[in-house]
C-alpha positions in Angstrom: 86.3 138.4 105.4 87.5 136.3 102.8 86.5 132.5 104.0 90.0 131.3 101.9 92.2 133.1 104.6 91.1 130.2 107.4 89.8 127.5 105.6 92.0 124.9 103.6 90.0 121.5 102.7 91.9 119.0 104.3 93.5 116.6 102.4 96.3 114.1 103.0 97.6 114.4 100.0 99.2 117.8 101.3 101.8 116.6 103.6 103.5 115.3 101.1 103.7 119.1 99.6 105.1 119.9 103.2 107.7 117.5 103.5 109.0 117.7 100.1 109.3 122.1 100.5 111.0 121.4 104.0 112.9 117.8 103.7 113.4 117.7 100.1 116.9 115.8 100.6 115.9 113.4 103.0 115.4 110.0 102.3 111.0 109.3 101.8 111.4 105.7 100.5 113.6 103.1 100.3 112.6 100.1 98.3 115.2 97.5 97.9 118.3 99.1 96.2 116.1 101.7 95.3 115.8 105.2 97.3 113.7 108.6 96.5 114.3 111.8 98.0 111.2 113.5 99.6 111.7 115.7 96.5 111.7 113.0 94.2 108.3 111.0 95.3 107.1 114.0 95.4 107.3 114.8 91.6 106.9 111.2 90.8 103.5 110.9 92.6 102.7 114.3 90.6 103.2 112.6 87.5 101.9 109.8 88.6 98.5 112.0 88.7 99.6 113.3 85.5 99.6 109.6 83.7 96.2 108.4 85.9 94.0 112.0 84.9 93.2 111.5 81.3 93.1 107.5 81.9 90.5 108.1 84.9 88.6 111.0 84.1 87.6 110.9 88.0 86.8 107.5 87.9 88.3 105.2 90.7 91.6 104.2 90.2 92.4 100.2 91.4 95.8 98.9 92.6 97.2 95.6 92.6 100.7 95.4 94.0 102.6 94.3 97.3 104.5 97.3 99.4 106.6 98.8 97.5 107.1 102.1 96.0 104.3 102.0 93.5 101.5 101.4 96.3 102.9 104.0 98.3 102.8 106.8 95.0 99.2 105.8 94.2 98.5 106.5 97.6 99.3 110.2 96.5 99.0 109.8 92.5 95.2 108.5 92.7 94.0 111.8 94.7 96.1 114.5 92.9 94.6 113.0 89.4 90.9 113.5 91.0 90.5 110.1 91.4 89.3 107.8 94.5 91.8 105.3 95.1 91.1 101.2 95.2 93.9 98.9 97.1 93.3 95.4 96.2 94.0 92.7 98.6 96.4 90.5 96.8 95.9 87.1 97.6 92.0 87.6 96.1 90.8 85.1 93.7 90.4 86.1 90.1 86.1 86.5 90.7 87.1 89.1 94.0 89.3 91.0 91.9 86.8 91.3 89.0 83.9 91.9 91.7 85.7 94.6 92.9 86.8 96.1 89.8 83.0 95.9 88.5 81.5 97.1 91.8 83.9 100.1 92.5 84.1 101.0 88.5 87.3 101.2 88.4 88.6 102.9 85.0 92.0 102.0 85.5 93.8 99.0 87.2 97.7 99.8 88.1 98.9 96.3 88.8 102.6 94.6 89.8 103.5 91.9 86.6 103.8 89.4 89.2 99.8 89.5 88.9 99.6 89.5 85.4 97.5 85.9 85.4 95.0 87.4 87.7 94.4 89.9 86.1 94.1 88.4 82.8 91.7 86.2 84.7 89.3 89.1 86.4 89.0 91.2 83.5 88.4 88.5 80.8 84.7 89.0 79.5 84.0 92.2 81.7 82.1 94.0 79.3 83.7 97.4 80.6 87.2 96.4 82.0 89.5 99.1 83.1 92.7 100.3 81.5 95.6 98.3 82.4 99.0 99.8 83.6 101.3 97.2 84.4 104.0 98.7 87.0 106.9 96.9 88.4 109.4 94.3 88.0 108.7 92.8 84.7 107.3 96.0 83.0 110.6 96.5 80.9 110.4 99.6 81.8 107.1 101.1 81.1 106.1 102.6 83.8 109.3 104.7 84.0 108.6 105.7 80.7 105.1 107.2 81.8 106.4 109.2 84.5 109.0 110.9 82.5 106.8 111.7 79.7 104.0 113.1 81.8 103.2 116.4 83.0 103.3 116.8 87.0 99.2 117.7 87.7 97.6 117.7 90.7 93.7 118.3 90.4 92.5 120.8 93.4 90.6 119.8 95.7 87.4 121.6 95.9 85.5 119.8 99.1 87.2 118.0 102.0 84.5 115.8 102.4 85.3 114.4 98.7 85.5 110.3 98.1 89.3 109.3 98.7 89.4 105.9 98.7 87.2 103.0 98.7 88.4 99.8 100.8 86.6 96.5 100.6 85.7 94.4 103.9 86.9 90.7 104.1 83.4 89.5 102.8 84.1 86.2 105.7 79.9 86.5 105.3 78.8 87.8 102.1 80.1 89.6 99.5 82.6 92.2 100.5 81.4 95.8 100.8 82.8 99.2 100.0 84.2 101.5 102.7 84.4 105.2 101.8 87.0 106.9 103.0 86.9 110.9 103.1 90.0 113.1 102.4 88.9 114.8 105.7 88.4 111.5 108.1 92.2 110.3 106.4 93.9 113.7 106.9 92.9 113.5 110.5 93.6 110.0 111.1 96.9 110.2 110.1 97.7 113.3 112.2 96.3 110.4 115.4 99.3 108.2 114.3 101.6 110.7 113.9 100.7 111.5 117.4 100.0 108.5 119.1 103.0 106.6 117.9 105.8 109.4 117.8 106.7 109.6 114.5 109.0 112.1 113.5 112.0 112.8 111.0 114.0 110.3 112.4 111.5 107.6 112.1 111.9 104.7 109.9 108.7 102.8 109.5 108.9 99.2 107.9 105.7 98.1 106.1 105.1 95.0 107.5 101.0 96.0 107.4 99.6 95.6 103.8 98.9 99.2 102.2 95.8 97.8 100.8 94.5 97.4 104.3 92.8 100.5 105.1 94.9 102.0 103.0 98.0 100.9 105.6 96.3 102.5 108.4 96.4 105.6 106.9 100.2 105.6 107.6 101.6 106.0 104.1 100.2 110.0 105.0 101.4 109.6 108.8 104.7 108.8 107.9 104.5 111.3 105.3 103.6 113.9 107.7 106.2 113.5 109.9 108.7 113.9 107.6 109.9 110.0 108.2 111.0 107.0 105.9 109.4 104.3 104.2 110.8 101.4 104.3 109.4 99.5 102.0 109.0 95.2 102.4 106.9 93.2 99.6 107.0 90.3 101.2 106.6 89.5 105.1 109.5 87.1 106.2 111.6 87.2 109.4 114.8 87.0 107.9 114.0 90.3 105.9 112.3 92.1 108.6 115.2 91.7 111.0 118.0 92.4 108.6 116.3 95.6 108.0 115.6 96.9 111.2 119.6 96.4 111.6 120.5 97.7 108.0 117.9 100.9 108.1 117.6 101.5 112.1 113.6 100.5 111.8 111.8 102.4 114.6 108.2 101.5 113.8 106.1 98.4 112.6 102.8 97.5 112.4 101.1 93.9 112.3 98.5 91.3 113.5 100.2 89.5 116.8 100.6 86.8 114.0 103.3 88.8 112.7 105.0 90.2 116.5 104.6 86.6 117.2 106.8 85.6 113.9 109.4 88.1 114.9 109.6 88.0 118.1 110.1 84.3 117.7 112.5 84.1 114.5 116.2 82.6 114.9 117.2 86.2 114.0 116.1 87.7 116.8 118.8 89.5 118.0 119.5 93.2 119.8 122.4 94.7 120.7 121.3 98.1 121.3 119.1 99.9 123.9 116.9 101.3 121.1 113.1 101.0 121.5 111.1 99.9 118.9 107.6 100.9 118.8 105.7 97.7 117.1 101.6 98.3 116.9 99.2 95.3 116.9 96.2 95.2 116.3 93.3 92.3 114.8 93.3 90.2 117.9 94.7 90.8 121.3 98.2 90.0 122.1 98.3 87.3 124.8 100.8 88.6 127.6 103.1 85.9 127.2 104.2 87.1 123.6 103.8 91.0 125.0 106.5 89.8 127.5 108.7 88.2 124.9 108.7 91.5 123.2 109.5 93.5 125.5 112.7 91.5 125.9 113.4 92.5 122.8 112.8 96.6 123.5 109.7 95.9 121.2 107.7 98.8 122.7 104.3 96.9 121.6 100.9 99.3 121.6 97.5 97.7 121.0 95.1 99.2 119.0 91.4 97.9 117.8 89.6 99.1 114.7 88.1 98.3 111.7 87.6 99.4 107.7 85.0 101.3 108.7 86.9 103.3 110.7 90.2 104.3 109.0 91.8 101.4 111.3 92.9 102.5 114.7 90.0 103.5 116.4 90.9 102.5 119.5 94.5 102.4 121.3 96.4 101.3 124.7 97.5 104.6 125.4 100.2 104.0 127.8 100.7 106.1 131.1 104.1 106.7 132.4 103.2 105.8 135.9 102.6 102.3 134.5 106.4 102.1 133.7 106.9 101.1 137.4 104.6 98.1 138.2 105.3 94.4 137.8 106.1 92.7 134.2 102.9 91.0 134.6 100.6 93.4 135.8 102.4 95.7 132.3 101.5 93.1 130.1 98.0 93.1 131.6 97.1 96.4 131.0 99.0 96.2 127.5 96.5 93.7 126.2 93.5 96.3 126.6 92.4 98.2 123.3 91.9 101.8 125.6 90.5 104.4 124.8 89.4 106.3 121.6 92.2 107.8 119.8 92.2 112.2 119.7 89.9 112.2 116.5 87.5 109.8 117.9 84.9 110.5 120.3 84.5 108.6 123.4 83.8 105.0 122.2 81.0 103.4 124.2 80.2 100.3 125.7 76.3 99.5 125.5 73.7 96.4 126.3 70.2 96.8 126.1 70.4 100.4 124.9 72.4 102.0 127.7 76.0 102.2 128.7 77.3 99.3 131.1 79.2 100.4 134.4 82.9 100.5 134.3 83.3 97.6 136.5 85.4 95.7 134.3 82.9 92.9 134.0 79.3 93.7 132.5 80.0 93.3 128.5 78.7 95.1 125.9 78.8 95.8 122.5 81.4 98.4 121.5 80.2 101.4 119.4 82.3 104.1 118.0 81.6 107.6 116.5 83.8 110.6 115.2 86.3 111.8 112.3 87.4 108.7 111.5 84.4 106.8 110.5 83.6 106.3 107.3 81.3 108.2 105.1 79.1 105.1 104.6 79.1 101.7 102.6 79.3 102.1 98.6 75.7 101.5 96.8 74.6 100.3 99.6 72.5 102.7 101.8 70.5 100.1 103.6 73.8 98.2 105.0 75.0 101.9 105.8 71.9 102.9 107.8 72.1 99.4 109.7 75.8 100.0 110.6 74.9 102.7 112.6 70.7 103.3 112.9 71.7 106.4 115.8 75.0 107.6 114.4 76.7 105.5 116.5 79.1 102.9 114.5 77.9 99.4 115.6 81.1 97.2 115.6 79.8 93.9 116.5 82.3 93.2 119.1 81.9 92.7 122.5 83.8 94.2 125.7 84.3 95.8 128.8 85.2 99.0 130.4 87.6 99.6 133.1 87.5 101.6 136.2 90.1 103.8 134.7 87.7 104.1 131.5 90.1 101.8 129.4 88.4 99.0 127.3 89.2 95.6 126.6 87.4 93.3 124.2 86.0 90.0 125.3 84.8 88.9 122.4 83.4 89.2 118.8 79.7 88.7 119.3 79.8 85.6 117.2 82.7 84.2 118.6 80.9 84.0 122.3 80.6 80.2 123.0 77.4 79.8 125.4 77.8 76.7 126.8 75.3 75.5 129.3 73.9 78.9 129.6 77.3 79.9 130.3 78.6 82.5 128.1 82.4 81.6 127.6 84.6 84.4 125.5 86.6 82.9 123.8 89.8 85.3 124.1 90.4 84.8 127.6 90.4 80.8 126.8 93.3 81.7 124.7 95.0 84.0 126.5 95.0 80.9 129.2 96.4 78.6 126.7 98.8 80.6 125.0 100.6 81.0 128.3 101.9 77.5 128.4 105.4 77.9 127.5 105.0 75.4 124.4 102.0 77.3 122.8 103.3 79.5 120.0 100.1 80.8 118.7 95.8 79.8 119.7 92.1 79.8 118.4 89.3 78.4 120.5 86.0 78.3 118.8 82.5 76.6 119.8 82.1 73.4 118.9 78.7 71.6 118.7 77.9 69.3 121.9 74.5 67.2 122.2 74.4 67.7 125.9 76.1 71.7 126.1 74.4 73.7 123.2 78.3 74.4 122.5 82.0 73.6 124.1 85.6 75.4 123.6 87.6 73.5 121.2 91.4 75.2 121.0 93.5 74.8 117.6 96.6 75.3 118.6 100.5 75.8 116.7 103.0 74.7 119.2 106.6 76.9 119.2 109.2 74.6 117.2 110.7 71.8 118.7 108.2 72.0 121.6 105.9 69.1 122.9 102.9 69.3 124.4 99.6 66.9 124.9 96.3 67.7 124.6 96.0 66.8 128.1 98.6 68.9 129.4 97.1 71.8 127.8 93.3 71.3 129.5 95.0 70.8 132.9 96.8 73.9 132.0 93.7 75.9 131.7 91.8 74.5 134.2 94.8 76.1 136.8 94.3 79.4 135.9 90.4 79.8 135.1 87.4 78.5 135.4 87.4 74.8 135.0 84.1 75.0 132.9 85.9 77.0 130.6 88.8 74.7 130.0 88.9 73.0 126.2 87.3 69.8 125.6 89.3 69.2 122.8 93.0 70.2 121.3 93.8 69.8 117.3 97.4 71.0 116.9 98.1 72.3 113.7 98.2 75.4 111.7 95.5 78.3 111.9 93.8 79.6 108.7 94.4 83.2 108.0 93.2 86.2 106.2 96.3 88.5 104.1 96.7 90.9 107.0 97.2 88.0 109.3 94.0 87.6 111.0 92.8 84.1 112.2 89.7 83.1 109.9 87.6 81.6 112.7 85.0 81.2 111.1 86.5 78.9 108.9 87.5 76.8 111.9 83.8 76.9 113.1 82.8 75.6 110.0 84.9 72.4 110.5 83.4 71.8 114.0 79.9 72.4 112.4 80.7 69.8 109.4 82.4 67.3 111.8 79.0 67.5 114.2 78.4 67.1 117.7 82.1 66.5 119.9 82.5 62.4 121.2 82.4 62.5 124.7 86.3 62.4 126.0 86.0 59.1 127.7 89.4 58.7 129.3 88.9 60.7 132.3 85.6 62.4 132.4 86.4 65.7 131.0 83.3 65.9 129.5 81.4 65.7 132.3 83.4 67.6 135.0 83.6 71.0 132.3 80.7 72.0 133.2 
C-alpha cells in the first residue's frame, strides 16, 4: 500500500490551508483599522514565504515586532519558505538581540521600525549580520510592496519532525538557550488548546500573551485551527483590552496573573452581559482572592503551568462540572492547582529521591514532564540537552505536590524554597496568605539572609490604589491564617521587577536581600524571635 494514502507530516502550517478552503470570508485578523479575510492571510503569509525563500535559503528567519499582523504572518510565512522561525523578545538589549541573531544564524531579521535603533545597534560590527526587512508602521510602504511583487510559495514539508522554530529562555542565570520546537510537537500542541480552551469559529482571541513567547503558546495555529479571530493588541494596556473585548466580543485571553490582575482591577472594568470569558494564566499561580475577583467579572480563569521547553501549557486546571456546585472558596481553591497533563502530554510526575511521592497532597517533589510537546532538545548545546532530561523525563526544576484526585499544584520553584531554621517554607503559599488582605494588589516573598535563621520570608508587596496598609498589619495578617513561623519578617511596598511576558523576576529581588546582608532584628515587638 502506498504509505502517502495515511500519512501526512504534520505541520501547523496546514490549518491555515483548512480554514482559508472552508472560512475564506470570515474575518482571521483584525489589527487596528486593519482586517484580513481567512483568504487574505492566507495568500499574504504565502507570499510572505515567497519574499523570505531566496533571502533565507533555509536559514532561520528572526522577528522583531509586537502583536500585530506581521508576527502572526511570520508565524506561517517562516515555515512555508523552509525556514525555522526566531521570535525575539522585545524589550532585549541591543547585545541579546545580536546574541541571538549570532547564535540562532539568522539570515534574515523581519523587524517593526519602531526598533530600528536596536537593531542598528545589534547588528553593527557582526561580521555576518542578517538581511534586514523592516515591516510596519514607518516602512513607507515597503513591505506591502514585497508581498505584491512576490510569488505565493510554500516549500513542502518533507519530515514532521523538521526544526520549526527556535525560542530562547529568559537567560535570569546565564546566557539564554535555544528551544527547538518541532512542526510535529507544535501541530499537536495547538490541537490541546483548541481543545482544552474551546475555541471555535466564533471565537475571538485577544493577544494579550506576547507571540514571541513560545511562539504565543502555539496559539497563532490554535486559533487558526479553529477557524477563530485574531485580535491583534501591540501594546498591553487596560483601557485597550477592555474597549476591545466590548468592540470585538473577545472570548479568549491569555496572560501572567500580572496581567488578570491589571484587568480585573482597571477603572474599565465593566460587564453588562452574561457572556463568559475564558482568560488562561499561567507563570505564577493566581492567588484565590484575584481568581474570585474574576469570576465576578464571568472571567472564566484556567490555570495552566509550562515552560519553553515544552511548547507552554504543559500542564492545566482542567475543570470538572461537578465542581460548578461547591462554595466560592473551595472553586477558587481548586482553580489555583496547575492539574493534570494536557491530552498530548503524558502523565506528568512528581518525584524525590528517584521515586514518585504519594498523592497525599503534602510530600513535594520535583515535577517532571514527558510527551509530544517537549522539545527536540536545546540548540548547540547537547550537554545542557542531556542534563535537562538524563532518563527522558523533562526535569523542570519546580517543586510540587499531587492530589488525591491526581491533580497537581506547585509549591515552589526549587530555588525559591526559603529553609529557614531547618524549616522549608514555599514561598507561594506565603503569598497566597498575603495577597488575601483586601489592600494587597499584587506579592513576592523571597529569602532573605538572617545570622540566626540560615534565611527568613521577606514579602515585596504593591498595595491596590488608594489602599493603606502597614507592614505590621500585613504579618498579623499572615500569622492568622498559617503557620506563624511562616509569617514575613519584613514588608517593602513597592513595585515588583518583571520579565516581558509579565513574570516577577525574583531573582532580582533576592539579589537585593543578598546585597543588603543579613535582616536587623525587628526590635519593636519581638517578631524576630517569636517567627520561628
Amino acid at each position: 500500500m502506498n504509505p502517502a494514502l495515511s500519512f501526512e507530516p504534520l505541520s501547523p502550517v496546514s490549518f491555515l490551508d483548512r480554514s482559508a478552503a472552508v472560512f475564506p470570508e470570515r474575518t482571521a485578523v483584525i489589527d487596528g483599522d486593519r482586517r484580513f479575510t481567512y483568504a487574505q492571510l492566507h495568500d499574504r503569509c504565502r507570499r510572505l514565504a515567497g519574499v523570505l525563500a531566496p533571502l533565507a535559503n533555509g536559514d532561520p528567519v528572526a522577528v522583531l515586532a509586537p502583536n500585530t499582523h506581521i508576527m502572526l504572518e511570520a508565524h506561517y510565512g517562516a515555515p512555508w519558505a523552509g525556514a525555522p522561525l526566531v521570535t525575539i523578545n522585545t524589550r532585549l538589549s541591543a547585545p541579546e538581540v545580536r546574541y541571538i541573531l549570532e547564535h540562532s544564524e539568522s539570515a534574515v531579521l523581519l523587524h517593526d521600525p519602531q526598533f530600528d535603533d536596536l537593531v542598528a545597534k545589534a547588528i553593527d560590527g557582526m561580521p555576518h549580520p542578517p538581511l534586514i526587512v523592516r515591516a510596519g508602521p514607518g516602512d513607507d510602504g515597503a513591505y506591502e510592496q514585497l508581498l505584491a511583487a512576490a510569488a505565493p510559495t510554500a516549500v513542502p514539508l518533507p519530515d514532521e519532525g523538521a526544526l520549526l522554530s527556535i525560542n530562547y529562555t529568559s537567560g535570569t542565570t546565564g546566557r539564554p538557550k535555544g528551544v527547538m520546537y518541532q512542526h510535529r510537537g507544535a501541530y499537536l500542541q495547538a490541537l490541546a488548546m483548541v481543545t482544552h480552551t474551546q475555541l471555535s469559529t466564533a471565537s475571538a482571541y485577544l493577544w494579550t500573551l506576547p507571540m514571541f513567547h513560545c511562539n504565543g503558546w502555539c496559539f497563532p495555529w490554535a486559533v487558526t485551527a479553529a477557524g477563530g479571530t485574531h485580535v491583534c493588541l501591540p501594546k498591553v494596556e487596560a483601557s485597550e483590552i477592555w474597549r476591545l473585548i466590548h468592540d470585538e466580543h473577545v472570548t479568549h485571553l491569555c496572560g501572567a496573573p500580572a496581567v488578570l490582575s491589571m484587568v480585573v482591577d482597571a477603572p474599565e472594568a465593566k460587564r453588562d452581559t452574561d457572556e463568559v470569558i475564558r482568560f488562561l494564566t499561567g507563570g505564577a499561580p493566581p492567588s484565590p482572592t484575584l481568581l474570585a475577583a474574576a469570576d465576578e467579572l464571568r472571567f472564566d480563569v484556567t490555570h495552566l503551568y509550562g515552560l519553553t521547553e515544552t511548547y507552554g501549557p504543559s500542564v492545566l486546571c482542567d475543570w470538572h462540572p461537578e465542581w460548578n456546585g461547591l462554595a466560592p472558596e473551595e472553586q477558587s481553591r481548586l482553580r489555583a492547582r496547575q492539574g493534570v497533563s494536557n491530552i498530548v502530554g503524558l502523565t506528568a510526575r512528581v518525584v524525590a529521591n528517584g521515586v514518585d511521592v504519594p498523592a497525599d497532597g503534602t510530600t513535594i517533589g520535583e515535577i517532571r514532564l514527558r510527551g509530544n510537546n517537549l522539545m527536540l532538545g536545546y540548540l548547540k548545546d547537547a550537554t545542557a540537552t542531556a542534563a535537562a532530561a538524563p532518563d527522558g523525563w523533562f526535569r523542570t526544576g519546580d517543586l510540587g505536590v499531587r492530589h488525591p484526585d491526581g491533580y497537581i499544584e506547585l509549591r515552589d520553584r526549587s530555588k525559591d524554597v526559603i529553609i529557614s531554621g531547618g524549616e522549608n517554607i514555599t514561598s507561594i503559599e506565603v503569598e497566597q496568605a498575603i495577597a488575601s488582605h483586601p489592600a494587597v494588589l499584587e506579592v513576592a516573598v523571597v529569602g532573605a539572609p538572617d545570622d540566626r535563621w540560615g534565611e527568613v520570608p521577606v514579602a515585596y508587596t504593591v498595595l491596590r490604589p488608594d489602599a493603606v496598609a502597614t507592614e505590621r498589619e500585613i504579618i498579623d495578617h499572615v500569622k492568622d491564617r498559617i503557620a506563624r513561623f511562616k509569617a514575613p519578617k519584613r514588608v517593602v511596598f513597592g513595585e515588583l521587577p518583571r520579565t516581558s511576558t509579565g513574570k516577577i523576576q525574583k531573582y532580582l529581588l533576592r539579589e537585593n536581600e543578598r546585597a543588603a546582608g543579613s535582616l536587623a532584628p525587628l526590635a519593636s515587638d519581638g517578631t524576630e524571635e517569636e517567627g520561628q
